[in-house]
C-alpha positions in Angstrom: 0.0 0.0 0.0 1.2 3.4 -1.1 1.8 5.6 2.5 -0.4 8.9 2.8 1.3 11.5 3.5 0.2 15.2 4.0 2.3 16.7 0.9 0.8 13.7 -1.6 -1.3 15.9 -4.4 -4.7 14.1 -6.1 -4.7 14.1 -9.8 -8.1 14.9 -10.3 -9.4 13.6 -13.8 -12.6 15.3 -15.1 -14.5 12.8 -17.4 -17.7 15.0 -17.7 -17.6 15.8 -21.6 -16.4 12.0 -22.0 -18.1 9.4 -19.1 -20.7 12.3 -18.2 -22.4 12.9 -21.8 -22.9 9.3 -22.4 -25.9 9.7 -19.7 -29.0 9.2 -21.7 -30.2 12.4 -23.0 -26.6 14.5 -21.8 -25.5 15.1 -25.6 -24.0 18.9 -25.6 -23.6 21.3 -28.5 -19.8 21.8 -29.4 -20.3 25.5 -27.9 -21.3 24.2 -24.7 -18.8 21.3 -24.8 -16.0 24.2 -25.2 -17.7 26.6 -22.3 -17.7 23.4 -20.0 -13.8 22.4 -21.1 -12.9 26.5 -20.4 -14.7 26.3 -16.7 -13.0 23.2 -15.9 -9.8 24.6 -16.9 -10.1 27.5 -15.2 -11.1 25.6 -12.1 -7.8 24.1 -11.9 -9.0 20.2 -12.7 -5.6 18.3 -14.1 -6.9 16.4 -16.7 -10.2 16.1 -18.9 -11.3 14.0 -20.8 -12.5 15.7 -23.7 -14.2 12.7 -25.8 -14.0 9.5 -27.5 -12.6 10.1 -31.1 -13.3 7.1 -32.9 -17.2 7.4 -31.9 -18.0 9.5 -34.4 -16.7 12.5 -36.2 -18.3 15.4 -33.7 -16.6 13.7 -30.8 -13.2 14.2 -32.9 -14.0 17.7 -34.2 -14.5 18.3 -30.0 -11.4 16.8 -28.8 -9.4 19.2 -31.4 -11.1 21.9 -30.4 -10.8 21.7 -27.1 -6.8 20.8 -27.5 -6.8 24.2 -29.2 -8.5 26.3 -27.0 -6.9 24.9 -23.8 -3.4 25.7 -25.0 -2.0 27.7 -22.8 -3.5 26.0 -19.8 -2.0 23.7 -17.2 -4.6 20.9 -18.0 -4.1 17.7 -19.8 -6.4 17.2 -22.8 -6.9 13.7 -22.8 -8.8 11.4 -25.3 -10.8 7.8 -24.9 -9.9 4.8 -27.0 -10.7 0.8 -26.8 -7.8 -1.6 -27.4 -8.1 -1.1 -31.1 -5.7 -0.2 -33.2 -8.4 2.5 -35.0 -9.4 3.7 -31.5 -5.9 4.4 -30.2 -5.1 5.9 -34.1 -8.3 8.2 -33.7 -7.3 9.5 -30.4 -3.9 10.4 -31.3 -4.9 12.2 -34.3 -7.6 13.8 -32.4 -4.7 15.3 -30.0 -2.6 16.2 -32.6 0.1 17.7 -31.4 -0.9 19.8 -28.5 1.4 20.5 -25.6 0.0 18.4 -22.9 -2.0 15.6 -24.2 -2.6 12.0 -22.6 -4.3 8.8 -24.9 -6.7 6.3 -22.3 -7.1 3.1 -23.3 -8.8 0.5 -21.5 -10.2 -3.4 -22.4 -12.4 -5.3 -20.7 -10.7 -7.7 -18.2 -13.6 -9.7 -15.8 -14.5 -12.9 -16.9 -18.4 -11.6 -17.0 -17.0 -9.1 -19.8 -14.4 -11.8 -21.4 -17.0 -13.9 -21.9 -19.9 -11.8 -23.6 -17.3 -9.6 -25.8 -14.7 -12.1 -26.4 -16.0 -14.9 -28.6 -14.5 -18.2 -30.1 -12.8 -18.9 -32.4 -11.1 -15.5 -33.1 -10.4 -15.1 -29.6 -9.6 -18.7 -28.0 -12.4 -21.5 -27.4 -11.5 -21.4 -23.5 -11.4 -18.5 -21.0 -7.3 -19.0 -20.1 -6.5 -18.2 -23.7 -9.5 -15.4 -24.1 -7.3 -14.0 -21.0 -4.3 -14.0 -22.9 -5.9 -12.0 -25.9 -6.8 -9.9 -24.0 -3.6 -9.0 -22.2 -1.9 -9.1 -25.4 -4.9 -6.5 -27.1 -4.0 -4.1 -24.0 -0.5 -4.2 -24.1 -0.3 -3.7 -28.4 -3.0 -0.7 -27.4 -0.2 1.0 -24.6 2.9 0.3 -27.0 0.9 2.0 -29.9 -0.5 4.9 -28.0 3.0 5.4 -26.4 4.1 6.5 -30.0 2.1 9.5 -29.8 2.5 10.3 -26.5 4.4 9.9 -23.0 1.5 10.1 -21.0 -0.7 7.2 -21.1 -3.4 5.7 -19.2 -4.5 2.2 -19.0 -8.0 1.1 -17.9 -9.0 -2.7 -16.6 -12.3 -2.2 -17.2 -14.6 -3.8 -14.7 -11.6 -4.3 -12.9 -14.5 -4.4 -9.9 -15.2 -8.0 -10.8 -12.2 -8.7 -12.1 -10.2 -12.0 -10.6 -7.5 -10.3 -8.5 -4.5 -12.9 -10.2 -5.2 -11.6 -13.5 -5.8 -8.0 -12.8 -2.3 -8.7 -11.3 -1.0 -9.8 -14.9 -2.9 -7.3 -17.1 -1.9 -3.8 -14.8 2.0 -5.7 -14.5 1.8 -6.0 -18.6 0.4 -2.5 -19.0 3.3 -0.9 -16.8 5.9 -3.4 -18.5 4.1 -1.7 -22.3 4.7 2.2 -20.9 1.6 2.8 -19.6 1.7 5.8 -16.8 -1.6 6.0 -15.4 -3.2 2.5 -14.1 -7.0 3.3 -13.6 -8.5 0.5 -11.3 -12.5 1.3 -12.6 -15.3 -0.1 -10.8 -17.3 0.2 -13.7 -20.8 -1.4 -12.5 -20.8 0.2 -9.0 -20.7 -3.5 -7.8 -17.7 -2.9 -5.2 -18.1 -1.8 -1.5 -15.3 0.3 -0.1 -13.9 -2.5 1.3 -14.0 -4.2 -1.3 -12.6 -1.6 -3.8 -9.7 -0.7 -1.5 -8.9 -4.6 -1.3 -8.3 -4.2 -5.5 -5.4 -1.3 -5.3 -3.9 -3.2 -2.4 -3.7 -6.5 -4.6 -2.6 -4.6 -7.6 0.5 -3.3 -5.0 1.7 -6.2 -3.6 2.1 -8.1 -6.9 3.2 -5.2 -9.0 6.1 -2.7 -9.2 3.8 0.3 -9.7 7.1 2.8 -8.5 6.4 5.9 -11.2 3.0 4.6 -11.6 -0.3 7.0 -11.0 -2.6 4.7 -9.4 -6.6 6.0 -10.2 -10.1 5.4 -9.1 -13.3 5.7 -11.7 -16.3 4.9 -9.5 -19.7 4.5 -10.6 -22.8 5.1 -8.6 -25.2 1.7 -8.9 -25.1 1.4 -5.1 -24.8 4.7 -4.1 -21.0 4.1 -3.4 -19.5 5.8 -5.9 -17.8 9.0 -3.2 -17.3 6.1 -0.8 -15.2 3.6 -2.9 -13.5 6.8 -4.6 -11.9 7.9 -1.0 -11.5 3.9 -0.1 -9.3 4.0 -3.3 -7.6 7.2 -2.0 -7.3 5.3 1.4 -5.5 2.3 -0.5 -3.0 4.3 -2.5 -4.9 5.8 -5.4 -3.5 9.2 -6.2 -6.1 10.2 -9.2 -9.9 10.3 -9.0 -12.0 10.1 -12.0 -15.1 12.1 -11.0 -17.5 14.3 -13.5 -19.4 17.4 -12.4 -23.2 16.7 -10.6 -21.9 12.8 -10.7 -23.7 12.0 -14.5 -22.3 9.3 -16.4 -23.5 6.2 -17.6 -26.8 4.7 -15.3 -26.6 5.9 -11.8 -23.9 8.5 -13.0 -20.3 8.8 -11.3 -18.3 10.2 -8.1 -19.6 13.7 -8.5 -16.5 16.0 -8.7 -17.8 18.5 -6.1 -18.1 15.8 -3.3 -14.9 14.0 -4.0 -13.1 17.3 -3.8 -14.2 18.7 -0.5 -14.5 15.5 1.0 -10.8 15.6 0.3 -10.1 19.1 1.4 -12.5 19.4 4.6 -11.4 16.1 5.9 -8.1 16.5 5.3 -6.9 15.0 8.4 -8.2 11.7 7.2 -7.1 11.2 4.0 -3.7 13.3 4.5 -4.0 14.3 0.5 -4.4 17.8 -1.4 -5.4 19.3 -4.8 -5.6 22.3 -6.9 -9.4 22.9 -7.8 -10.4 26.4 -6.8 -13.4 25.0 -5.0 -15.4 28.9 -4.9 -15.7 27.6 -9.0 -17.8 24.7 -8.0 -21.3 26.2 -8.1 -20.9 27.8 -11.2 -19.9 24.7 -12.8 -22.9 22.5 -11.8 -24.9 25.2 -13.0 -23.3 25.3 -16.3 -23.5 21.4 -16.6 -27.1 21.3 -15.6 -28.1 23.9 -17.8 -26.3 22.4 -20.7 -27.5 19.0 -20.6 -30.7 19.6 -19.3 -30.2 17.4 -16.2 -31.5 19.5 -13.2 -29.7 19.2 -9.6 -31.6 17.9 -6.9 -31.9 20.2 -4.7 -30.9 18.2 -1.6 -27.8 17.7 -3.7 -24.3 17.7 -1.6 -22.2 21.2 -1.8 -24.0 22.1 -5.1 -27.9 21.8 -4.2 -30.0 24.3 -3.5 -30.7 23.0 -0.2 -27.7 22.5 0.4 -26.6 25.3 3.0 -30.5 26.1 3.4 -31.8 25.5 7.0 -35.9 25.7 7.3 -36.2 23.8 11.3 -36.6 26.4 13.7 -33.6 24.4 16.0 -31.1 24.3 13.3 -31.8 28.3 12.5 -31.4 29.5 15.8 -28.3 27.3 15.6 -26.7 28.8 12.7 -27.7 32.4 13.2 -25.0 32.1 16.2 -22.6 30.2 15.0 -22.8 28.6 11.2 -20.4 25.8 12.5 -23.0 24.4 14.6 -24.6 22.7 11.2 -22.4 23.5 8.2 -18.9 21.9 8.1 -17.8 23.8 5.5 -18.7 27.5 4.3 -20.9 28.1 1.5 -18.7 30.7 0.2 -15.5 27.8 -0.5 -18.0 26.1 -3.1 -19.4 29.3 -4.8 -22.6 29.0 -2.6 -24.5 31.3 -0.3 -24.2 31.8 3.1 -27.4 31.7 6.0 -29.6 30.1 3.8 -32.6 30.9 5.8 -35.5 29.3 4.7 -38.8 29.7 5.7 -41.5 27.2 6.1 -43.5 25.5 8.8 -40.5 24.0 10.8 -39.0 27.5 11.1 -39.0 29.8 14.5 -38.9 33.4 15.4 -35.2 33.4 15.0 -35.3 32.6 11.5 -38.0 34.5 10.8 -37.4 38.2 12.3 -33.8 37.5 11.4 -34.8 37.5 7.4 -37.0 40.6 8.2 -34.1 42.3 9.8 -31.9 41.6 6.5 -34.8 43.0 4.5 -34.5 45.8 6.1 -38.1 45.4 8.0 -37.8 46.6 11.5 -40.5 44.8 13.9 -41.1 46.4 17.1 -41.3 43.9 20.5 -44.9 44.5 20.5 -46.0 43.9 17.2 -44.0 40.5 17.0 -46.6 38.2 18.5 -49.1 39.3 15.5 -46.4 38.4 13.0 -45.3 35.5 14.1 -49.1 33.8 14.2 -50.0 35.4 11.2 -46.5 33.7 9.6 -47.6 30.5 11.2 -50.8 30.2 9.9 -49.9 31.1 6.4 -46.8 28.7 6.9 -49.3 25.6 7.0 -50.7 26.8 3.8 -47.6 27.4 1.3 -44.6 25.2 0.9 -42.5 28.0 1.5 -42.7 31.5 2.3 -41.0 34.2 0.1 -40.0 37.7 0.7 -43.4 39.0 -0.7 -45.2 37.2 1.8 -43.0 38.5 4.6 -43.9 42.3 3.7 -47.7 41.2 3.8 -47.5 39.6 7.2 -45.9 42.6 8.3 -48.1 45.3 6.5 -51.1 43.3 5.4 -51.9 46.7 2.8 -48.6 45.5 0.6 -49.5 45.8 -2.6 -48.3 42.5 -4.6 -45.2 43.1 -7.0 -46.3 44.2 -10.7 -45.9 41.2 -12.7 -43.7 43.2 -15.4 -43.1 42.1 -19.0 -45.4 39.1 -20.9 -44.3 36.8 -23.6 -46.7 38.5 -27.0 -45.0 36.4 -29.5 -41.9 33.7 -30.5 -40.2 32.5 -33.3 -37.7 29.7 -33.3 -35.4 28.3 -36.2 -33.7 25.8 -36.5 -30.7 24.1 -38.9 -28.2 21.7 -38.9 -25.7 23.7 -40.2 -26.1 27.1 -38.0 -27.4 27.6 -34.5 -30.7 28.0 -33.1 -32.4 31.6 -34.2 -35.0 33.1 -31.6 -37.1 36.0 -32.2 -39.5 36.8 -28.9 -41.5 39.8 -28.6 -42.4 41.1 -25.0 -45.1 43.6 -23.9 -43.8 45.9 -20.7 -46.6 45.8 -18.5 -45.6 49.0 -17.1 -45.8 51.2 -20.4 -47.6 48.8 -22.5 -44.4 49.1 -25.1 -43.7 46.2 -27.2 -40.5 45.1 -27.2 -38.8 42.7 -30.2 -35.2 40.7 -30.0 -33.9 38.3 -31.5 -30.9 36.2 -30.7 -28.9 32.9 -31.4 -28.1 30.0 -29.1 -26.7 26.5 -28.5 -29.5 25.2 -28.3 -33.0 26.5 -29.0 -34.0 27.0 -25.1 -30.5 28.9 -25.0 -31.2 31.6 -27.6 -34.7 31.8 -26.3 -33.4 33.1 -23.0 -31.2 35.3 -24.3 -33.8 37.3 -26.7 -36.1 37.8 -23.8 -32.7 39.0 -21.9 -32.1 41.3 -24.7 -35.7 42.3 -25.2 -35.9 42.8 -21.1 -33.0 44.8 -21.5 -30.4 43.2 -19.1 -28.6 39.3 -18.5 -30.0 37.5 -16.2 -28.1 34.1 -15.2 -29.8 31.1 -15.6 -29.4 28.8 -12.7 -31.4 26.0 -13.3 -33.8 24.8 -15.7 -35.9 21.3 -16.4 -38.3 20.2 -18.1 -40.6 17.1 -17.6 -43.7 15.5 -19.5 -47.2 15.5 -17.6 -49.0 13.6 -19.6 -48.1 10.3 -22.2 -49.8 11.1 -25.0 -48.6 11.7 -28.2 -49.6 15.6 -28.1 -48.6 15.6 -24.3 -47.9 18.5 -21.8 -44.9 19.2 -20.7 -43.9 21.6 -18.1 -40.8 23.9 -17.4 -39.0 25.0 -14.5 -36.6 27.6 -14.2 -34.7 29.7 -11.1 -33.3 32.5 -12.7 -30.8 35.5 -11.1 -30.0 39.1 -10.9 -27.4 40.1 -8.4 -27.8 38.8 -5.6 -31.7 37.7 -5.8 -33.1 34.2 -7.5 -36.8 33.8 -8.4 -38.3 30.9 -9.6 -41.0 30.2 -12.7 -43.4 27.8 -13.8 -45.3 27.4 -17.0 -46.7 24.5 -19.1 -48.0 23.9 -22.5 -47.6 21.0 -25.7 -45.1 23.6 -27.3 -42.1 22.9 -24.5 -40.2 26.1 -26.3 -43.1 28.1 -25.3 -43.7 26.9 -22.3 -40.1 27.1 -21.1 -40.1 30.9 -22.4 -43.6 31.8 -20.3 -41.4 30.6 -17.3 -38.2 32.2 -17.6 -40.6 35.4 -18.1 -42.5 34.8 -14.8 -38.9 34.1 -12.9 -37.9 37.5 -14.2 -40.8 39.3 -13.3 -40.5 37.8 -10.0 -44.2 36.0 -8.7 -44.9 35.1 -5.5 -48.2 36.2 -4.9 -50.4 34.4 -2.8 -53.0 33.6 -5.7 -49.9 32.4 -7.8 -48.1 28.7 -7.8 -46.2 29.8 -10.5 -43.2 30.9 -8.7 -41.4 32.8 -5.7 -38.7 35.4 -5.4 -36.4 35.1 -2.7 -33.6 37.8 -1.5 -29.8 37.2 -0.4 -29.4 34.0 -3.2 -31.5 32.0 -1.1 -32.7 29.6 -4.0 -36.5 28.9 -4.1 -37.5 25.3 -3.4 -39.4 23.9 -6.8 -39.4 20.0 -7.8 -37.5 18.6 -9.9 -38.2 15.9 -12.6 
């Protein structure tokens, strides 16, 4: 086993344009795939994993691309290939020759996998000399890709159920060929830490893996994925192969934002360090979920909405003295907000005349009584209660928020040679002007949302949006969701509709105009970035 010492530094491999777009339904536009490459970079993350070449000719057009706009970065650009002489070929000239470039290749090495991909008579009629084609396929694949580059990675793919003997033969082999990087993947999510951290220590004792990375690729079947990643750590692993918001193939794969501040805030566990500027973090899951379309849970860890929000009354008057008392790390190291104070029926006076006070509502002693029944009872009939609601319970005259500009008209076009082309028209409600934009996107939602910014006249950042079918027919309803900010303030909207482009522009119009009145589900507006709470498909 490889000794832990506080100086040892974690690789830390990003495979979300690779591993994280092969999620069902996760395919990105080139434009996105390039902003996503640019965040990561900028985060610090050592390698990516731009793509798998020989897949098809976008996937190679992206890895180029990304080679060539990450430059004059510190990250490696690396690029997926099987054990084929056409994979390893396409992932070299993929790379070309930019500065920093690795070449993974990986075969399948448990007998499950052997057996299904590995047929007689081209590969040997029993499973001892199926084993040796394979070993001999992996080691041709290192030798080849070592022409192009010195940095190569081997992968024993479900090394999880792989016989420990001949993982022992086919990593040995693949350092004996060049290879750099040994990734030990537990590609089914089968393993249990124990079990996963049993796998590196095999690999050790019967290997010389001196001037050898040793990584972890962990996928999420049993909800393992974090857990078996730091077990790996534990056992000598000194790369993690994690994607942002955990997607990846099934139940996704060690989400990048947990397996880095696991890392960091228990540092005295695990003895290791890295280089990802962490404050970077929330911006990035944003990005990612907006791209793909995949929305975050909000219970999410460090990058869910929820995720420094407090609504029980205990845990508010807790944090409001000292935020250690419930949050073991700051919101402000991951890019989130701090105090999320959120109000609902488990909340108590603290919480609430404490998100008065930061609204700038002063509450006399003898007028808080009133306001806290009249917040109790309307806290048994809404979810949540938004800032709106606050100035009501406090001057019950309030006038409810205008509700700003309406969607009058929308055009979309689309072609498969040229982006998406918006053209939205908005009404003000204030001056009953008509206002006309138009704009072009990465997708069809994406230039959408910037023609209503234009026509709205200012950004606005998206910060999450989804989508989800309410009915199964053929000419079915969908609805949208979207949270949607401006400085420091989030609101949420809500709108539905067969046309999904409509219906996900009527929402991103309510979100900017900000509804939370009571006769409204439609959506909320909520002050110091406390995100509003909304389901999620």
């Amino acid at each position: 086993m490889a000794p832990s010492h506080p100086g040892d530094r974690i690789v830390l491999f990003d495979t979300t344009l690779r591993d994280g777009e092969q999620s069902p339904g996760a395919a990105m536009t080139l434009s996105a795939k390039l902003r996503v490459a640019k965040l990561l970079a900028a985060m610090g993350v050592d390698v990516l994993e731009a793509g798998f070449p020989v897949s098809s000719p976008q996937q190679a057009d992206a890895v180029r691309q990304i080679v060539d706009e990450l430059a004059d970065t510190e990250t490696v650009i690396c690029a997926l290939g099987r054990a084929h002489e056409a994979d390893v070929r396409a992932a070299a000239e993929a790379l070309g020759a930019g500065p920093k470039t690795r070449i993974h290749t990986f075969i399948a090495t448990s007998d499950i996998h052997i057996a299904a991909k590995f047929s007689a008579p081209r590969f040997g009629a029993t499973m001892a000399e199926r084993r040796e084609s394979v070993m001999r396929m992996a080691v041709d694949a290192v030798r080849q890709a070592k022409a192009h580059t010195d940095d190569v990675e081997f992968s024993a793919e479900d090394a999880g159920r792989t016989d420990h003997g001949f993982l022992c033969d086919v990593v040995a082999a693949a350092v004996e060929a060049g290879a750099t990087t040994i990734n030990i993947p537990d590609t089914t999510g089968y393993c249990t830490p124990a079990d996963y951290a049993a796998l590196f220590r095999a690999v050790q004792d019967c290997c010389d893996t001196s001037g050898v990375v040793l990584s972890t690729h962990c996928h999420d079947d049993l909800g393992l994925a974090v857990a078996n990643t730091l077990a790996g750590v534990e056992a000598g692993a000194r790369q993690v192969e994690v994607t942002v918001n955990g997607i990846g193939e099934r139940a996704g794969n060690a989400p990048l934002e947990e397996v880095a501040m696991a890392l960091r805030v228990r540092a005295d566990r695990y003895g290791v360090t890295h280089g990802l500027d962490a404050t970077k973090l929330g911006e990035a899951s944003r990005l990612v979920s907006v791209v793909t379309g995949f929305a975050v849970p909000p219970n999410k860890s460090i990058v869910g909405a929820n995720a420094f929000a407090h609504e029980a009354g205990i845990h508010q008057h807790g944090v409001l003295k000292d935020r250690q008392t419930y949050e073991i790390l700051r919101a402000e190291e991951v890019g989130a907000d701090a105090q999320g104070i959120r109000l609902g029926r488990h909340s108590g006076r603290h919480g609430l005349f404490s998100r008065l006070a930061r609204l700038g509502v002063d509450v006399p002693e003898a007028d808080r009584d009133g306001v806290y029944q009249r917040f109790v009872a309307l806290a048994d009939q809404k979810r949540e209660i938004y800032d709106g609601d606050l100035r009501r319970l406090v001057d019950p005259a309030a006038d409810a928020p205008e509700r700003g500009f309406s969607l009058v008209a929308l055009r979309v076009s689309t072609g498969s040679d040229e982006k998406p082309h918006a053209e939205v028209t908005l009404q003000d409600g204030a001056t009953g002007e008509l206002r006309v934009e138009t704009a072009s996107g990465d997708g069809p939602v994406d230039a959408i949302y910037r023609a209503i910014d234009g026509a709205a006249g200012r950004p606005h950042r998206l910060e999450s949006y989804s989508i989800r079918a309410l009915t199964k027919a053929a000419d079915a309803a969908g609805e949208a969701l979207v949270v949607v900010s401006d400085g420091p303030a989030l609101a949420q909207g809500k709108a539905t509709g067969t046309d999904i482009l409509r219906a996900s522009a009527e929402a991103y119009v309510r979100a900017l105009n900000g509804l939370d009145a009571d006769d409204h589900d439609e959506g909320g507006f909520v002050k110091e970035g406390i995100m509003a709470s909304f389901d999620t498909v």
